[in-house]
N, C-alpha and C positions, 0 to 999 in steps of 0.2 A: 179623501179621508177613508181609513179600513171603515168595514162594516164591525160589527161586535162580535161577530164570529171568525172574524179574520184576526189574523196576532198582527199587531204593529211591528214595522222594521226600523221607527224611530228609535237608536239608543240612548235616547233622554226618557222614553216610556217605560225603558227595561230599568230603569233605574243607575244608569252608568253613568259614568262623566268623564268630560275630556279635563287631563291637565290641561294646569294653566301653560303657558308659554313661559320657557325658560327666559330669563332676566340676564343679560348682556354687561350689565354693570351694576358689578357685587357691592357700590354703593346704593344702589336703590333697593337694596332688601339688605335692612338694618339688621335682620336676624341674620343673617350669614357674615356679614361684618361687623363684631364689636366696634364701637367708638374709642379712638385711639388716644382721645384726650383724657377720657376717665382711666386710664389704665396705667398711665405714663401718672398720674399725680403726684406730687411730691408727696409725701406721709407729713411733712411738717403743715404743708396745705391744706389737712383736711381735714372739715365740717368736726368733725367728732374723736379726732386724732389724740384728744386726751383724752377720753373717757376708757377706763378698764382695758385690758386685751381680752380678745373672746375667747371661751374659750376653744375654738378651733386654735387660736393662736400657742395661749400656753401649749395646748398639747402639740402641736407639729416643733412650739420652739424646743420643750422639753425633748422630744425624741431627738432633734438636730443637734444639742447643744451633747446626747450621751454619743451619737454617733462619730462627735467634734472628738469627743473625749476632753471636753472642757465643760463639767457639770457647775463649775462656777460663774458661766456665763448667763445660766437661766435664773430669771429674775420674774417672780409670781409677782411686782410690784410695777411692773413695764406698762405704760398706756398703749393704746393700740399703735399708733403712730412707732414707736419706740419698739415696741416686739417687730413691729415691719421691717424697721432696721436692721435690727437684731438678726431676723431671720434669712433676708437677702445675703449679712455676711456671712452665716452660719451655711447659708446654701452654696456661696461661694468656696467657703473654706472644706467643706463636704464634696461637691464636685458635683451638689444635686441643680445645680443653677443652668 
């Protein structure tokens, strides 16, 4: 062990630290890989799929539907399920998909 006048050469004294050891398989760190089941959902499947469109939604549908040049396709009346739809064709028919 140093004396008290001596500086340690431990670099856990200096306050440092080693990375952890990188991870092999990008399913064992959840955070690098989203789960592929909640992402693929059906919009008619989900939990909350009728309540309102948020508004993230209106507004990405509104801008997609003036870039469509079809302003009669946005509908402030759409559930969320329903604008999801909307908006996948909307990105299709845009070429943002």
């Amino acid at each position: 062990m140093a004396s008290k006048d001596e500086p340690r050469n431990d670099a856990r004294a200096r306050g440092a630290h080693e990375d952890p050891p990188q991870v092999e398989n990008p399913e064992a760190n959840p955070k690098q890989t989203p789960p592929a089941g909640n992402q693929q959902k059906d919009p008619e499947d989900w939990v909350t799929g009728h309540e309102p469109m948020t508004g993230a939604q209106a507004s990405y549908l509104k801008t997609l539907t003036e870039q469509a040049r079809a302003p009669d396709l946005y509908d402030p009346q759409l559930d969320k399920a329903e604008a999801s739809k909307r908006i996948d064709e909307l990105r299709e028919r845009t070429g943002k998909a």
